[in-house]
N, CA, C and O atoms as a printed pandas DataFrame, in Angstrom:
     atom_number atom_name residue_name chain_id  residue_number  x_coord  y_coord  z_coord
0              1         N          UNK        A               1    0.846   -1.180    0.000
1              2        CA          UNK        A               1    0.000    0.000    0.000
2              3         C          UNK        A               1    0.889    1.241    0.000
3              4         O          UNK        A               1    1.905    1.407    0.676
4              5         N          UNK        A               2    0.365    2.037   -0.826
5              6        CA          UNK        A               2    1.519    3.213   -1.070
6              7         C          UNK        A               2    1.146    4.283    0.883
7              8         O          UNK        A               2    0.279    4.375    1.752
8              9         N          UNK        A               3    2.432    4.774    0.558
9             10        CA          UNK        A               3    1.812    5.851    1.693
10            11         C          UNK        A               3    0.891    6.925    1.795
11            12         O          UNK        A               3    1.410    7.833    1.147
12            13         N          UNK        A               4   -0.439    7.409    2.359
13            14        CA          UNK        A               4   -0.594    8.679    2.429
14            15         C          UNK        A               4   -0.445    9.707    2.887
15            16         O          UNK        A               4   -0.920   10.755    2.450
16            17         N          UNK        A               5    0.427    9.541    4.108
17            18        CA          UNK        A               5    0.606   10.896    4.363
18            19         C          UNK        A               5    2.087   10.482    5.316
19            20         O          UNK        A               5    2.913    9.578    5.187
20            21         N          UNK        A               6    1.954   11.549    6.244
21            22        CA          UNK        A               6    3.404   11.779    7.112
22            23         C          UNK        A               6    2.890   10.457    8.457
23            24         O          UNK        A               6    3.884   10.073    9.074
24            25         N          UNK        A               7    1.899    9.957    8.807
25            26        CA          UNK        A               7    1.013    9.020    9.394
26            27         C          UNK        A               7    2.198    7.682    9.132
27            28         O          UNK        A               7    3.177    7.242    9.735
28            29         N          UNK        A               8    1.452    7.366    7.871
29            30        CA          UNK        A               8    1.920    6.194    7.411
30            31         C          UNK        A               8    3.864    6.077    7.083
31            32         O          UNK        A               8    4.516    5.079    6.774
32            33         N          UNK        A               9    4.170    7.014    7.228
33            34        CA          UNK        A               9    5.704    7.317    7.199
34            35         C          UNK        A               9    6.388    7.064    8.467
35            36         O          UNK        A               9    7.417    6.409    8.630
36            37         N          UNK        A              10    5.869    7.509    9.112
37            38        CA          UNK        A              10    5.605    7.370   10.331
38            39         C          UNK        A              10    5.961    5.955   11.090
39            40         O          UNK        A              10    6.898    5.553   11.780
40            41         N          UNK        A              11    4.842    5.462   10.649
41            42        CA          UNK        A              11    4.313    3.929   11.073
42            43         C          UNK        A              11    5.223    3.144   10.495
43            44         O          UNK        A              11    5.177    1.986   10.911
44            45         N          UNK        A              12    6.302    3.427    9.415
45            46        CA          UNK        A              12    7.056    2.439    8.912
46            47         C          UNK        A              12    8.024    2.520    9.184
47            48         O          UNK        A              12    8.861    1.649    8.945
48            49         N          UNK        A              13    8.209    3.377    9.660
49            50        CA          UNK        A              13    9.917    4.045   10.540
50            51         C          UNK        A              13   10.195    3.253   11.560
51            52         O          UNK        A              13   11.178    2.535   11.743
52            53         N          UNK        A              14    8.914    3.502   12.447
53            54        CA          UNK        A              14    8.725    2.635   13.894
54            55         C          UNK        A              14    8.672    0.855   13.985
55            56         O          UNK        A              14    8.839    0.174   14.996
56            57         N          UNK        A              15    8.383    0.381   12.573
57            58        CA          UNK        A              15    8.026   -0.475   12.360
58            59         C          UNK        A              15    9.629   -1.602   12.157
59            60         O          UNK        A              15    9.999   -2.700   12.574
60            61         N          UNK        A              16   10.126   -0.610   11.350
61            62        CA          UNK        A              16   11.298   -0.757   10.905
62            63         C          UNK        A              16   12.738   -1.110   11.874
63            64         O          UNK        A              16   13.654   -1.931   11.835
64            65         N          UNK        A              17   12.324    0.032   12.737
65            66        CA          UNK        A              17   13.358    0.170   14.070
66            67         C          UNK        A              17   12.962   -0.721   15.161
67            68         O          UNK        A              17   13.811   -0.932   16.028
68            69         N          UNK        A              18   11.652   -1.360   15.279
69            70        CA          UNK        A              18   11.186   -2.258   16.501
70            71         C          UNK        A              18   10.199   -1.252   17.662
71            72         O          UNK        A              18    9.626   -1.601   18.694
72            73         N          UNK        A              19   10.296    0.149   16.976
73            74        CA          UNK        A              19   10.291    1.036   17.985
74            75         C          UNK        A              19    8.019    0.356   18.621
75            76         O          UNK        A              19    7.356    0.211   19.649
76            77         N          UNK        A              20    7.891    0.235   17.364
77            78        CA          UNK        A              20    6.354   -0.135   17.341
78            79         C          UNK        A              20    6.248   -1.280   17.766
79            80         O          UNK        A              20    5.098   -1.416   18.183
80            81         N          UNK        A              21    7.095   -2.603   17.945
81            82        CA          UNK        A              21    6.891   -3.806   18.532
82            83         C          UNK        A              21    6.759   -3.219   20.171
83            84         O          UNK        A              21    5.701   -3.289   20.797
84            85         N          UNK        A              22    7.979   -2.655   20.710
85            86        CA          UNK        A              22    7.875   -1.976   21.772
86            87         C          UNK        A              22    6.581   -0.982   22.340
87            88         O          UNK        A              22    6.526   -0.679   23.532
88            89         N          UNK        A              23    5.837   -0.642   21.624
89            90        CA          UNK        A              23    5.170    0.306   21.958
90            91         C          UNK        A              23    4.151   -0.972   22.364
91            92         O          UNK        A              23    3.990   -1.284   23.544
92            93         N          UNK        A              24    3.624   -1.526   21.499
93            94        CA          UNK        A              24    2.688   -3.336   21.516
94            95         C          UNK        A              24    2.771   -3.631   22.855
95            96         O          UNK        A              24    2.041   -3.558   23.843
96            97         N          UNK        A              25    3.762   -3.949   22.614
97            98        CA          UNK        A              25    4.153   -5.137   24.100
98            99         C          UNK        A              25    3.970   -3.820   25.331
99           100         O          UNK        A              25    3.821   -4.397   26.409
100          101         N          UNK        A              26    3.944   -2.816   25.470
101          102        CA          UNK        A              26    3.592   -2.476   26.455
102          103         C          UNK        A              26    2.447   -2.062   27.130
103          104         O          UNK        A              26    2.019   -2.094   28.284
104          105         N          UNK        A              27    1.989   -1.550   25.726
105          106        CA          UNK        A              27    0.211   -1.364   25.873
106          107         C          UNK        A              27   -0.151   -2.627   26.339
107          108         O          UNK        A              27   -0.894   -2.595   27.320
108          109         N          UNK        A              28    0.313   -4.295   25.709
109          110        CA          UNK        A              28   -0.455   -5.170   26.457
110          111         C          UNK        A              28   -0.324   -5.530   27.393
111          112         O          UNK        A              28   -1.058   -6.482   27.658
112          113         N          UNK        A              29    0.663   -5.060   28.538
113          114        CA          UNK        A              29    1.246   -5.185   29.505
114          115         C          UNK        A              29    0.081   -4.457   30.327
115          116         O          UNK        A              29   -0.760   -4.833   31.144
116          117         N          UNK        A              30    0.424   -3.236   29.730
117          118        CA          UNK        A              30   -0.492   -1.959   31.212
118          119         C          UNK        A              30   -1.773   -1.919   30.544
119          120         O          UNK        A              30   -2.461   -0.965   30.907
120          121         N          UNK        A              31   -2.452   -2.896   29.417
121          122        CA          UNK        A              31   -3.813   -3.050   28.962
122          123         C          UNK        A              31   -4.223   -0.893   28.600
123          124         O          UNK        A              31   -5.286   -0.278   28.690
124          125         N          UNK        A              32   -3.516   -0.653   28.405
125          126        CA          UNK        A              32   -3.963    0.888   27.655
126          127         C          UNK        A              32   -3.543    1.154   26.457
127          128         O          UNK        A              32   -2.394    1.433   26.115
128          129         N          UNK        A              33   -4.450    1.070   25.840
129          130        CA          UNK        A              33   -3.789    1.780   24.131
130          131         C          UNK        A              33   -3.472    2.781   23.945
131          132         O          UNK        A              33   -3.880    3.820   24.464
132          133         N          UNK        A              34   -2.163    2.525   22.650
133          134        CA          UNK        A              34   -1.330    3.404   22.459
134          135         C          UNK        A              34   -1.699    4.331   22.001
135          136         O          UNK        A              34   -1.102    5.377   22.253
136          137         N          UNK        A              35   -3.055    4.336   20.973
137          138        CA          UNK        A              35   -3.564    5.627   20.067
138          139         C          UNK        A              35   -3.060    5.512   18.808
139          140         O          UNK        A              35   -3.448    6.410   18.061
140          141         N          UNK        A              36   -2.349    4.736   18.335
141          142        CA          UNK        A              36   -0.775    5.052   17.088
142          143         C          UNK        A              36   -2.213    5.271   15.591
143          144         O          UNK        A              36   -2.088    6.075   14.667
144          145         N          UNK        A              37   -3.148    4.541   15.735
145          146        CA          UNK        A              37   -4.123    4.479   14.784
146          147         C          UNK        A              37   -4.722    5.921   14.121
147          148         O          UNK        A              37   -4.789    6.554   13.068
148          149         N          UNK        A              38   -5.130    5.953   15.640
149          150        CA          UNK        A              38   -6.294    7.401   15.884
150          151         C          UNK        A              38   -4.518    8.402   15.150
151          152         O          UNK        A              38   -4.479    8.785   13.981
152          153         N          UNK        A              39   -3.747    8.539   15.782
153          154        CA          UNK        A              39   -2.850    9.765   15.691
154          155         C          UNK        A              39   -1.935    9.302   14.243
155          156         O          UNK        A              39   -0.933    9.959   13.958
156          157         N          UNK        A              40   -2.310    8.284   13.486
157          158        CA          UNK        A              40   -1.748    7.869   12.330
158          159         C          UNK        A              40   -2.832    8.736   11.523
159          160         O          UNK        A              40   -2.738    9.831   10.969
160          161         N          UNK        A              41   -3.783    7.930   11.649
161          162        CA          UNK        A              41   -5.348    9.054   10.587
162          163         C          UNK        A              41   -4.942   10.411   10.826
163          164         O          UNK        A              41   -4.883   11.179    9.865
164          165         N          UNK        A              42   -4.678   10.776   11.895
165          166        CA          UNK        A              42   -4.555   12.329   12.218
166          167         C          UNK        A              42   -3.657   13.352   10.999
167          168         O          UNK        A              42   -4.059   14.184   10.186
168          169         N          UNK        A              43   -2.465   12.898   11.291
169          170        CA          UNK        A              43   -1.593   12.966   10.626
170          171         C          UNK        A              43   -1.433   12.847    9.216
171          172         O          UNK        A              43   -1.025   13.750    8.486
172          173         N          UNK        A              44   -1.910   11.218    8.705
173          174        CA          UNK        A              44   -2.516   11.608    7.598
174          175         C          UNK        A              44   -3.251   12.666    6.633
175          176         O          UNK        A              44   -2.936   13.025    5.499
176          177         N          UNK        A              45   -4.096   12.964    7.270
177          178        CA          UNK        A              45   -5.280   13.977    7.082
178          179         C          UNK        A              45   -4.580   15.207    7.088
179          180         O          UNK        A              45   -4.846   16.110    6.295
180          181         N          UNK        A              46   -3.360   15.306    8.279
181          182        CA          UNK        A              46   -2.898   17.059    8.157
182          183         C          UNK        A              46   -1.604   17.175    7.438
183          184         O          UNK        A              46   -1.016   18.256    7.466
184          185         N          UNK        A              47   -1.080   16.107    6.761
185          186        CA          UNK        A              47   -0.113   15.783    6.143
186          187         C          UNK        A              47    0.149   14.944    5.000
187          188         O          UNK        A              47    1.202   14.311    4.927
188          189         N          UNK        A              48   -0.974   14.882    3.860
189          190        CA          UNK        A              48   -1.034   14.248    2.935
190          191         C          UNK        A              48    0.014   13.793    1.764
191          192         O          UNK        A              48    0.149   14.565    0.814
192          193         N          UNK        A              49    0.473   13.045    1.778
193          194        CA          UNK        A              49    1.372   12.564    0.775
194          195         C          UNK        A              49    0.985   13.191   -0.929
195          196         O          UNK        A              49   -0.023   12.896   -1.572
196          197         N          UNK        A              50    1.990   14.013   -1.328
197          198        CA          UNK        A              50    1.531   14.749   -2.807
198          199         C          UNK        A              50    1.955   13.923   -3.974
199          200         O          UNK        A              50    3.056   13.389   -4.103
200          201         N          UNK        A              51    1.048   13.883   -4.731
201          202        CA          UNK        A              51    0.903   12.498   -6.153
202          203         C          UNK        A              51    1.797   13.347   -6.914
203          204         O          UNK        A              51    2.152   13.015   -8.045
């Protein structure tokens, strides 16, 4: 899936580095979500990737 915005750039950085496995495993630890979704759309939306 191509990227759309600074969101999804984002998400692959973290993804890349482990930084997002880490973030996982702790939310399921202390059972609170991280948000990465909600503040991925966000971002998206205020930072759209230009065609």
């Amino acid at each position: 899936m191509a990227s759309q915005g600074l969101g999804d750039k984002i998400e692959n950085f973290t993804k890349a580095t482990g930084i997002k496995a880490a973030v996982d495993g702790i939310s399921r630890v202390t059972g609170v979500p991280c948000g990465c979704n909600k503040r991925k759309s966000v971002l998206n939306k205020m930072f759209p990737s230009k065609k």
